[in-house]
C-alpha positions as CSV (number, residue, x, y, z in Angstrom):
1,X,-109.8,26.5,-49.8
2,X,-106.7,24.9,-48.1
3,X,-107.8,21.2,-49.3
4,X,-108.5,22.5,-52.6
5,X,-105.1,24.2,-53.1
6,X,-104.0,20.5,-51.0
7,X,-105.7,18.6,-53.8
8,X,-104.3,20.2,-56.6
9,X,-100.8,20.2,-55.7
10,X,-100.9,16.4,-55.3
11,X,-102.7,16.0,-58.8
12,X,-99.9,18.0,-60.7
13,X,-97.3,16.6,-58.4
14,X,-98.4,12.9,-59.5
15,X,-98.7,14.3,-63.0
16,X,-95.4,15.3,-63.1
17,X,-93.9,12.1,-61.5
18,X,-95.4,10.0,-63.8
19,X,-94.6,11.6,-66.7
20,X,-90.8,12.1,-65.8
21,X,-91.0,8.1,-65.2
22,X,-92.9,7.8,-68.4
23,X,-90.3,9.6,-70.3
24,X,-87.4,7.1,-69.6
25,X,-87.6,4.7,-72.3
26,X,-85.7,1.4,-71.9
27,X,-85.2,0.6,-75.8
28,X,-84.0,3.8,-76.7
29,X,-80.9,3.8,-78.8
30,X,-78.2,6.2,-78.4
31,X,-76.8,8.0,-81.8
32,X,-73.7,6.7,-83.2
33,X,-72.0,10.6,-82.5
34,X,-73.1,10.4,-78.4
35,X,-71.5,6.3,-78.3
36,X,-68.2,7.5,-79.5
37,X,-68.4,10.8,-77.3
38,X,-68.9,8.3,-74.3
39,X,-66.2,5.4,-75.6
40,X,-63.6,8.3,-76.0
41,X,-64.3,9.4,-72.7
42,X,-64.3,6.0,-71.0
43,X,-60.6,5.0,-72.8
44,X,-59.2,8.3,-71.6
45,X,-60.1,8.4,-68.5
46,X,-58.8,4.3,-67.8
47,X,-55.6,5.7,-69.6
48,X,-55.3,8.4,-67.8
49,X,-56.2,7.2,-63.9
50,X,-56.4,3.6,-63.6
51,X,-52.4,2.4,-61.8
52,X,-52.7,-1.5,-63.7
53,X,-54.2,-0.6,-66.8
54,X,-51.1,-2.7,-68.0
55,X,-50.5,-5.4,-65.2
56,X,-51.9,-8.2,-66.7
57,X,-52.5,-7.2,-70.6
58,X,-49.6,-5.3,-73.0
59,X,-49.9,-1.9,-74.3
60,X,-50.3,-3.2,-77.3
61,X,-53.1,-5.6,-76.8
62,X,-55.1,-3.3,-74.9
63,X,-54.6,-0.7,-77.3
64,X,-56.1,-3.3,-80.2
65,X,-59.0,-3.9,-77.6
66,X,-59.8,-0.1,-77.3
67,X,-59.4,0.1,-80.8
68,X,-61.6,-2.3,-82.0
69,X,-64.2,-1.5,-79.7
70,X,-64.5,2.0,-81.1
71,X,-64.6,0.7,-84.6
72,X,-67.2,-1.5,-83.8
73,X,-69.5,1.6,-83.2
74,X,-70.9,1.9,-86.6
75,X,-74.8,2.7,-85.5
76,X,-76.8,3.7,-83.3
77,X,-76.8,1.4,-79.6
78,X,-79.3,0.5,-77.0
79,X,-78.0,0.3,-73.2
80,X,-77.6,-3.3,-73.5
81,X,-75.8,-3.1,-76.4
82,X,-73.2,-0.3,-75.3
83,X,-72.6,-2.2,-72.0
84,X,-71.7,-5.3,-73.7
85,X,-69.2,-3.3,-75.7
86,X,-67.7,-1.9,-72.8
87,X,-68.1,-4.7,-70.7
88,X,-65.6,-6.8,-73.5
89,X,-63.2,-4.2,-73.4
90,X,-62.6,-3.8,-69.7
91,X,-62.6,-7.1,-69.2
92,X,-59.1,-7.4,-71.3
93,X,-57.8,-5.1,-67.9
94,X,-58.4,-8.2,-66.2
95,X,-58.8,-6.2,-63.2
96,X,-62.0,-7.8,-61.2
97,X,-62.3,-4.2,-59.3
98,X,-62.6,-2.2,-62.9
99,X,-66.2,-3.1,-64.2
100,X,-69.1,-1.7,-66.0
101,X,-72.7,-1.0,-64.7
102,X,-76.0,0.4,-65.9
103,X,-77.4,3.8,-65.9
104,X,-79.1,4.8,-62.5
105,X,-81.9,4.8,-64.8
106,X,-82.0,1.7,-66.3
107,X,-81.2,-0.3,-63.1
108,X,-84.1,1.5,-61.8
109,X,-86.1,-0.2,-64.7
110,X,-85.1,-3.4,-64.3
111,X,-85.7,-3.8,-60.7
112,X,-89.0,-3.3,-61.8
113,X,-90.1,-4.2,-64.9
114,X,-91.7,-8.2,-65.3
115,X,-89.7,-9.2,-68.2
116,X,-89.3,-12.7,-69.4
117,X,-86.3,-14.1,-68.1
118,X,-83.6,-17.0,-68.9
119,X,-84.9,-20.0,-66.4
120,X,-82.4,-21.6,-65.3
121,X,-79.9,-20.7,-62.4
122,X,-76.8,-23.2,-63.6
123,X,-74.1,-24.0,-61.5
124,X,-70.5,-24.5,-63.6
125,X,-67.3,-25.4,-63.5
126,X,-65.1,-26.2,-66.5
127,X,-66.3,-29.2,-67.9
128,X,-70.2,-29.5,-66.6
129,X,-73.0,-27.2,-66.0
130,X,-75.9,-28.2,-63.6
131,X,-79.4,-26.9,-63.1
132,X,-79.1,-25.6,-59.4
133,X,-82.6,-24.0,-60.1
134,X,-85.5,-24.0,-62.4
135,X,-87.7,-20.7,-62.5
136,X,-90.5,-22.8,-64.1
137,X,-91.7,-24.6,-61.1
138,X,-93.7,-27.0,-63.0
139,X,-91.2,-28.1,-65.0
140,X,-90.4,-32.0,-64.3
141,X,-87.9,-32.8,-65.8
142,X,-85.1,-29.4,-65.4
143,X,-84.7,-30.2,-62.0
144,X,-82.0,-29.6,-59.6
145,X,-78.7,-31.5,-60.5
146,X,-80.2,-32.3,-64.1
147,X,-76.7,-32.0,-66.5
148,X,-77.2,-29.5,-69.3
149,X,-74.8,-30.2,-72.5
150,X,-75.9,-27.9,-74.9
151,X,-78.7,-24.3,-74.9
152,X,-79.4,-23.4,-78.8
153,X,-77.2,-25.4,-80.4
154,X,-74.2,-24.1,-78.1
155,X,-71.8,-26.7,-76.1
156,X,-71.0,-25.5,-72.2
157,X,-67.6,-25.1,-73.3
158,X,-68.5,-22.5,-76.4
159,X,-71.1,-20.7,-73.8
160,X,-68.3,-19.8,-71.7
161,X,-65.6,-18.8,-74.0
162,X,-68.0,-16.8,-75.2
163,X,-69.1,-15.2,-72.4
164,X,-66.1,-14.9,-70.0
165,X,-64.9,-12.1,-72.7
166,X,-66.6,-10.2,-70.8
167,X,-66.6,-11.2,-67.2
168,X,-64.3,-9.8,-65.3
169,X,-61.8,-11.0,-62.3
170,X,-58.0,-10.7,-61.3
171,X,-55.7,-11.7,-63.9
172,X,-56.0,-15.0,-65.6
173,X,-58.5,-16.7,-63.0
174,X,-61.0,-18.4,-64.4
175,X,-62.4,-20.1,-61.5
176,X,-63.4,-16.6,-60.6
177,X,-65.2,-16.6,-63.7
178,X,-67.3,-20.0,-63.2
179,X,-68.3,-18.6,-60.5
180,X,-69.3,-15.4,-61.3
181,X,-72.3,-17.4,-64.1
182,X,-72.9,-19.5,-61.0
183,X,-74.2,-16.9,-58.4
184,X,-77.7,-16.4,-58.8
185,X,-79.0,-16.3,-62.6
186,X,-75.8,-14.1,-63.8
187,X,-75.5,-16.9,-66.8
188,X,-78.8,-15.9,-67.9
189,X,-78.4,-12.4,-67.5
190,X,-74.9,-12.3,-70.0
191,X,-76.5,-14.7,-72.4
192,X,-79.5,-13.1,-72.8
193,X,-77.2,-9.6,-73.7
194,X,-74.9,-11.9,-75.8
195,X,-77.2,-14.2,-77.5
196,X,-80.5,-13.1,-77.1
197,X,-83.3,-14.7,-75.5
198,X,-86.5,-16.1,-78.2
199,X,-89.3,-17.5,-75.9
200,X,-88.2,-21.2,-76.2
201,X,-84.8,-22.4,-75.3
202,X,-83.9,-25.9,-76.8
203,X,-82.0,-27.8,-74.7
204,X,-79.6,-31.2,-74.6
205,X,-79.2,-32.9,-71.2
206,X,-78.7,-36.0,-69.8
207,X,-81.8,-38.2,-68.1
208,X,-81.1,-40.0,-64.8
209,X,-79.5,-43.1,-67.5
210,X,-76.6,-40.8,-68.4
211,X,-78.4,-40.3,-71.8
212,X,-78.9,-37.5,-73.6
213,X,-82.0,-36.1,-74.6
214,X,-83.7,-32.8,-76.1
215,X,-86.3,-30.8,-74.1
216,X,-88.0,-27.2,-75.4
217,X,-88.4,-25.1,-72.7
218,X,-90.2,-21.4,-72.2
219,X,-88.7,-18.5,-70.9
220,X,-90.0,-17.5,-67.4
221,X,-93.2,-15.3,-67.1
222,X,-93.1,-13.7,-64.0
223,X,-96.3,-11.9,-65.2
224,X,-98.2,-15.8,-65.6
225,X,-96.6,-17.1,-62.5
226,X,-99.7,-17.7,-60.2
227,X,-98.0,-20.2,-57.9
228,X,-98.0,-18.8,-54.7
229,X,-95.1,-19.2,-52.2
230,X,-95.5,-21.8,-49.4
231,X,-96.4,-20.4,-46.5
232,X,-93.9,-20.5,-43.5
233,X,-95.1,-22.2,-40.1
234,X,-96.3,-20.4,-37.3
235,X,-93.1,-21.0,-35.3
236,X,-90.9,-19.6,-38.3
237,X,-93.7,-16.7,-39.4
238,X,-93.5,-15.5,-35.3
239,X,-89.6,-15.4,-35.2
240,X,-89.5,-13.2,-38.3
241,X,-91.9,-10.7,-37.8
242,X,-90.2,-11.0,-33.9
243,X,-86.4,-10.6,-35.1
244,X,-85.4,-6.9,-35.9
245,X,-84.5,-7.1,-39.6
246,X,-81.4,-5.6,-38.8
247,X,-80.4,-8.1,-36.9
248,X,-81.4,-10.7,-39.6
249,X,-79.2,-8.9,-41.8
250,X,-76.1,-9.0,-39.8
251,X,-76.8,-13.1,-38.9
252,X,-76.5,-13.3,-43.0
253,X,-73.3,-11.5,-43.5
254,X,-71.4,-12.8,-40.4
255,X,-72.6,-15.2,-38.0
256,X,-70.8,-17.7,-35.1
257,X,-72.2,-21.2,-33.9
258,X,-70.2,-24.1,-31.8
259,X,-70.5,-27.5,-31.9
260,X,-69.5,-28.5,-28.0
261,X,-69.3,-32.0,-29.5
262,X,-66.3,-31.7,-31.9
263,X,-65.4,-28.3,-30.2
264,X,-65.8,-26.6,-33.3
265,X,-66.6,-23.4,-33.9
266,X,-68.6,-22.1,-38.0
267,X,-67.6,-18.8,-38.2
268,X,-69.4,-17.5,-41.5
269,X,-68.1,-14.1,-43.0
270,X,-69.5,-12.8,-45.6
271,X,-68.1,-9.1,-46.3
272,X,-65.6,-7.0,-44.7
273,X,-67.7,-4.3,-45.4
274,X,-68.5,-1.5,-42.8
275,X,-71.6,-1.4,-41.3
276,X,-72.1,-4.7,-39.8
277,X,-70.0,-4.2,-36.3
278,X,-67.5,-7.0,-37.6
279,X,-65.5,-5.7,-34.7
280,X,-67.2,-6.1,-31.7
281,X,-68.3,-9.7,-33.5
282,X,-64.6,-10.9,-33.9
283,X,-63.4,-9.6,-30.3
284,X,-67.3,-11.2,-29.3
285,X,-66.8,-13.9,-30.9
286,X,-63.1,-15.0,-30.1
287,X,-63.2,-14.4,-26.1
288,X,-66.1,-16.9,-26.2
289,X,-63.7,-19.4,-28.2
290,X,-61.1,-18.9,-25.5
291,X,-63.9,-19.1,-22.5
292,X,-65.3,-22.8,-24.2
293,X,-61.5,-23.8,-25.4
294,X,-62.8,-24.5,-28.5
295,X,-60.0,-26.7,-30.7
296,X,-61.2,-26.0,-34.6
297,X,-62.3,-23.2,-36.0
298,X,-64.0,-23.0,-39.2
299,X,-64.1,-19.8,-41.5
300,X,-66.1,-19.7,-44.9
301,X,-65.2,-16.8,-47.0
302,X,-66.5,-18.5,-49.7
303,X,-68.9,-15.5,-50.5
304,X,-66.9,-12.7,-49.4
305,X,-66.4,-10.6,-51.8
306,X,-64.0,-8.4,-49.8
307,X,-64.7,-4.6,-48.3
308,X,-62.7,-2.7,-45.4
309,X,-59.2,-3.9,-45.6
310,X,-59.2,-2.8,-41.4
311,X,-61.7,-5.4,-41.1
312,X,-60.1,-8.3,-42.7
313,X,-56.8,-6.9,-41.1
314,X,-58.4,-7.6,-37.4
315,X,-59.6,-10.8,-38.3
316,X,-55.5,-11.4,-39.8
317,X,-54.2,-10.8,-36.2
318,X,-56.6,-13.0,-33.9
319,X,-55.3,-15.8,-36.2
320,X,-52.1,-15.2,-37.5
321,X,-48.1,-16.0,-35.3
322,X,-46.2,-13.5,-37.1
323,X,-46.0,-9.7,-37.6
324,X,-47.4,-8.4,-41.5
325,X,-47.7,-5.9,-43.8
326,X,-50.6,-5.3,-45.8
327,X,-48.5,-4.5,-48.8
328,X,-45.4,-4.0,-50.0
329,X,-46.6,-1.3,-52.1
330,X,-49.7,0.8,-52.3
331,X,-49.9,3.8,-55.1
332,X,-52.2,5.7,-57.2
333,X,-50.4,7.0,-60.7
334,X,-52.7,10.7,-60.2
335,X,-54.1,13.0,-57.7
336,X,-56.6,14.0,-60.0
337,X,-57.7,13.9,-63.7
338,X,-58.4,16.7,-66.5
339,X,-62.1,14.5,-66.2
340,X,-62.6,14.6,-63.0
341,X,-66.2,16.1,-63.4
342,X,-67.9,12.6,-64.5
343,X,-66.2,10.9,-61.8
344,X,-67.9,10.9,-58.3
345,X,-66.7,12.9,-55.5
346,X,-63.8,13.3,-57.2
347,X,-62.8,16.4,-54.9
348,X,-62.8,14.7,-51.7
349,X,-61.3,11.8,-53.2
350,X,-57.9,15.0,-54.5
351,X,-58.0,16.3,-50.5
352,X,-57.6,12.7,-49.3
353,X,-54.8,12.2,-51.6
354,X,-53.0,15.5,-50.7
355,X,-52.8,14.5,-47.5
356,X,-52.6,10.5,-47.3
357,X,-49.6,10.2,-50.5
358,X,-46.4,11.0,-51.2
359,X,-44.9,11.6,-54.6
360,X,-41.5,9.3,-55.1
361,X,-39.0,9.5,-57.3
362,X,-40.7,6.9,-59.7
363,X,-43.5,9.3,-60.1
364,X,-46.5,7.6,-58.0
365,X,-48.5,8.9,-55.2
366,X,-47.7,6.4,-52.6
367,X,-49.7,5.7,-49.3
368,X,-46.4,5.3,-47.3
369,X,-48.1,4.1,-44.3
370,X,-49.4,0.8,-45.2
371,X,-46.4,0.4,-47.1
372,X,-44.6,1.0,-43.9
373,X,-46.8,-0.3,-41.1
374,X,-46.0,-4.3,-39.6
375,X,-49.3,-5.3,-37.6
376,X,-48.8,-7.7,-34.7
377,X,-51.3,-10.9,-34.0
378,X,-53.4,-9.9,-31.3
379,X,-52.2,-11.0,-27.5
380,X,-55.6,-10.9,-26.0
381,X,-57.9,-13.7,-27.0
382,X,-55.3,-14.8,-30.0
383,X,-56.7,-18.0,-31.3
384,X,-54.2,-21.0,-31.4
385,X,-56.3,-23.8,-32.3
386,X,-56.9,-25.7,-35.9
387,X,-58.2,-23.4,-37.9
388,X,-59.9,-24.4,-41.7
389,X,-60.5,-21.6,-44.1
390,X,-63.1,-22.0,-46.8
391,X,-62.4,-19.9,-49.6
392,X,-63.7,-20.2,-53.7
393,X,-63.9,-18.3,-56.6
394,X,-66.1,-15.5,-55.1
395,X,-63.5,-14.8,-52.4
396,X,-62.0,-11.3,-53.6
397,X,-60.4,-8.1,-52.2
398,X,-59.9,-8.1,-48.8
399,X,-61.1,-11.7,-48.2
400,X,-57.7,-12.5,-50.7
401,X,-55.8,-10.6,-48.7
402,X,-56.5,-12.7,-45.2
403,X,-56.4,-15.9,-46.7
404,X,-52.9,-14.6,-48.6
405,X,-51.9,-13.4,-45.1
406,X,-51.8,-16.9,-43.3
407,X,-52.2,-19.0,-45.8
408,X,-48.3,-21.6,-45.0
409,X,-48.8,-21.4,-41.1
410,X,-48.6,-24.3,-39.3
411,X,-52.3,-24.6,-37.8
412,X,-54.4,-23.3,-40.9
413,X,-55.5,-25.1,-43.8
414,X,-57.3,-23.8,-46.9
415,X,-59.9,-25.5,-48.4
416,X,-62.4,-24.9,-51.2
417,X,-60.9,-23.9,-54.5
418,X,-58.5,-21.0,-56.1
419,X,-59.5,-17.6,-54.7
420,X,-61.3,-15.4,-57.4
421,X,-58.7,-12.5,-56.3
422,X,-55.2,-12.2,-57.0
423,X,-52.5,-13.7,-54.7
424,X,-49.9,-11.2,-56.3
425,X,-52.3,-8.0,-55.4
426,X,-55.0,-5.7,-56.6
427,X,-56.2,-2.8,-57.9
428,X,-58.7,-1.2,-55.5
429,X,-58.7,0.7,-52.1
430,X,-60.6,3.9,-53.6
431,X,-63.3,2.9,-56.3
432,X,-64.9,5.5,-57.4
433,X,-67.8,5.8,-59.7
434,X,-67.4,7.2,-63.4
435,X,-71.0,8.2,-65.3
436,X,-70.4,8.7,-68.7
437,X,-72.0,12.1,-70.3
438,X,-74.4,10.8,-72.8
439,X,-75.5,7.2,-71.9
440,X,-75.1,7.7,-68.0
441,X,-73.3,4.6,-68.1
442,X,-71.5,3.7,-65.3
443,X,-67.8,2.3,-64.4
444,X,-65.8,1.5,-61.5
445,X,-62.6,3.1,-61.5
446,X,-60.1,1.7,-58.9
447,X,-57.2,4.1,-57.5
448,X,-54.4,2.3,-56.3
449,X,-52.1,-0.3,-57.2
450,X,-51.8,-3.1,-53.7
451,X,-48.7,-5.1,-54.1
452,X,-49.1,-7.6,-51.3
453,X,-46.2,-8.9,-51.3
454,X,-43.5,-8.3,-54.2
455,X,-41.5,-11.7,-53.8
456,X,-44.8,-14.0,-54.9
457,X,-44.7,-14.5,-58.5
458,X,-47.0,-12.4,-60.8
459,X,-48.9,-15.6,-61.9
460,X,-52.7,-14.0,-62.6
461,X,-54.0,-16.7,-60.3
462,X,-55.7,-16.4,-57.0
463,X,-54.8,-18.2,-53.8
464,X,-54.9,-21.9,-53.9
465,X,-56.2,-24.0,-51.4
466,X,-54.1,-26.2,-49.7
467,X,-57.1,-28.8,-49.9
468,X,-58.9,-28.1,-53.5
469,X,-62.1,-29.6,-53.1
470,X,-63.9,-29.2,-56.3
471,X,-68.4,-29.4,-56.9
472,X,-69.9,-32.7,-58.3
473,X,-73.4,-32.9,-59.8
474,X,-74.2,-35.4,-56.7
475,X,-73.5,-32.4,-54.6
476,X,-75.5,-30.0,-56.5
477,X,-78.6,-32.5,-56.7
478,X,-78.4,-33.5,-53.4
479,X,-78.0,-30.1,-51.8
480,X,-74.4,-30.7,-49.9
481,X,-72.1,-28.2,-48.6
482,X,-69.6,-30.6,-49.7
483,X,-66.7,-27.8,-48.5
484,X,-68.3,-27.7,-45.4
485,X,-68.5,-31.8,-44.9
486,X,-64.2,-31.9,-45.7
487,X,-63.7,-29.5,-43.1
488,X,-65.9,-31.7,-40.6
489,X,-64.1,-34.6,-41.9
490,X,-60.6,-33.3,-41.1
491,X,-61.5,-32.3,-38.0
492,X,-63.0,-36.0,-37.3
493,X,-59.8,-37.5,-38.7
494,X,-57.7,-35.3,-36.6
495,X,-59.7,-36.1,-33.6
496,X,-59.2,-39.7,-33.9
497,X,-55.5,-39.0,-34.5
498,X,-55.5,-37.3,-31.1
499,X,-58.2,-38.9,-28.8
């Protein structure tokens, strides 16, 4: 009787699983009344919580953006549809910490859902866009490195105008924005939102002449795709199923190898995020640079896209001669907010604030202690020797900040190109979450205001490498690290300078 009862519960138990994941419906569109219920929400609450809402963009202007985007609800909306909308109106913020994400829901669905997708992964900077990779395997001639002038009728240079109006980043970077389309297949992602995706793309590139020609290409199938992935070797299969995955993971994300030859050490950082013992790696990793006396020192941020400011701030004092604030200023414009109940853990976020800001007499909660607080460089295992930095357009946040910190001293060069965050400050520290009623749209919702440092000029750009060393389509086709190879090469020049 037990198994019987046993059986039945898992029959209804499936039942009702499946139906509640049968009942969400990707294509739904949400009324015209429930879009403006969400937009009104989703203007108040940036009006009424967000400390740069104004930094970059007028009152003015942003109040045209809002505007518009309200009056451009005139029907009913998919999800799609209403994230585009938001998406072009938070990006006027020009905030990169402020943007806007899918419902729980809907991500859900698209992680697994075989849709036809946009091919082509394209790497671009302002005036060329490469294939870096072609989802239709048995295409010949979109190969890595190929040039692409023009997808439907559209120029690279209309394709991005377009669709930077809604990619976000601090102020007026925009080499944060080429490489936001250039990580992964994001291109494809916007323009299939923007333009919409038919199941052949036509497409202008040049052939290996220089000339340019048309090609009609299909979307990728992932549902037809019966090309099986190459199997690894035995030595490579044995070390992975060997290696703890966790331990895979933190190799990715930060990571230390020395070349004895040059006595140069690759330090690869990828986050300052908690979680992966960055730490024990930095005090790990610079006693074993002072035990070897290794000269050079190599650090790519170039995809860091930022995390625990008391990470980055550890990492500041192993390399950096000089006491330093984080900020000059640090301040939320609210405690708390009439909506607090559609943004996430809003009441711990309120007890924080109570007891870690100070209301001043211009009317902001500060977070005196930063504002306050010199750090010294470390005394124990301080590194003194060259040091390259390698920093790009998807080195944000906290990965700005260290690069801003010792950016000018004597023994560190920057190399790569502009930072995709601000050199002037940000608007981060606490990000909450917003889900908006209706839709269950989401958006992030930064907290406080970061003035790193208030005698830089307010310029909208990130920080500039003192090297700018800039892709080519050679390098794409060939597979290079060509920010990696300048940093070897300075190191080789400075070598023979100094024997």
């Amino acid at each position: 009787m037990r198994n019987v009862f046993y059986f039945i519960f898992l029959v209804l138990f499936s039942f009702s699983c499946n139906t509640g994941k049968d009942a969400f419906d990707p294509n739904k569109k949400y009324s015209q009344q429930q879009l403006k219920q969400d937009y009104t929400i989703f203007r108040n609450i940036l009006q009424d919580s967000h400390p740069s809402l104004y930094w970059y963009t007028t009152k003015d202007s942003l109040k045209h953006y809002f505007d518009s985007g309200y009056a451009s609800i005139k029907d009913s909306m998919t999800l799609p549809q209403f994230r585009s909308l938001l998406s072009y109106t938070i990006s006027k913020i020009n905030c990169g910490h402020t943007s806007v994400r899918y419902s729980k829901k809907y991500t859900r669905y698209l992680d697994t859902a075989k849709q036809k997708l946009f091919p082509l992964s394209l790497k671009i900077w302002p005036d060329t866009m490469v294939v870096a990779i072609n989802l239709n395997r048995k295409d010949s001639v979109l190969k890595r490195g190929v040039v692409i002038t023009k997808i439907n009728g559209l120029s690279q240079q209309q394709l991005t105008d377009s669709i930077f109006n809604y990619v976000v980043r601090d102020g007026y970077n925009l080499t944060g924005k080429y490489q936001t389309l250039s990580n992964d297949f994001t291109f494809g992602s916007w323009y299939k939102n923007i333009f919409g995706l038919k199941d052949t793309l036509d497409i202008f590139y040049l052939d290996s002449a220089g000339n340019e020609k048309e090609i009609f290409t299909p979307l990728y199938d992932p549902k037809g795709d019966t090309i099986k992935i190459e199997r690894r070797s035995v030595v490579q299969e044995l070390k992975r199923r060997h290696r703890p995955k966790p331990l895979r993971k933190l190799i990715f994300y930060r990571n230390l190898e020395i070349d004895t030859v040059y006595s140069t050490a690759f330090m690869t950082v990828n986050t300052f995020a908690a979680g992966y013992h960055l730490k024990n790696f930095f005090r790990y990793s610079f006693k074993t640079l002072k035990e070897k006396n290794i000269k050079n020192l190599v650090i790519d941020l170039r995809s860091n896209g930022g995390g625990e400011t008391t990470n980055s701030t550890m990492l500041t004092r192993f390399i950096i001669d000089k006491k330093f604030k984080l900020a000059d200023s640090l301040y939320a414009i609210s405690r708390h907010s009439e909506y607090d109940r559609y943004i996430s853990k809003s009441f711990l976020y309120r007890v924080f604030m109570m007891f870690a800001t100070k209301k001043k007499d211009d009317g902001k909660y500060h977070y005196g202690y930063f504002e306050r607080h010199y750090y010294q460089p470390k005394s124990e295992n301080h590194y003194n020797g060259e040091v390259y930095v390698l920093i790009g357009g998807n080195s944000f946040s906290a990965a700005t900040l260290f690069a801003g910190a010792i950016k000018g001293q004597k023994n560190v060069t920057l190399i790569g190109e502009e930072t995709g965050g601000g050199n002037y400050g940000n608007t981060a520290w606490i990000i909450p979450d917003v889900t908006l009623p209706n839709t269950k749209m989401r958006f992030r919702l930064p907290k406080f205001r970061l003035v790193i440092n208030k005698e830089v000029i307010k310029n909208g750009r990130g920080i500039m490498p003192d090297v700018l060393v800039v892709p080519s389509t050679e390098a794409i086709r060939k597979g290079i690290d060509f920010k990696a190879a300048k940093a070897k090469e300075l190191i080789r020049e400075r070598a023979a300078q100094n024997p």
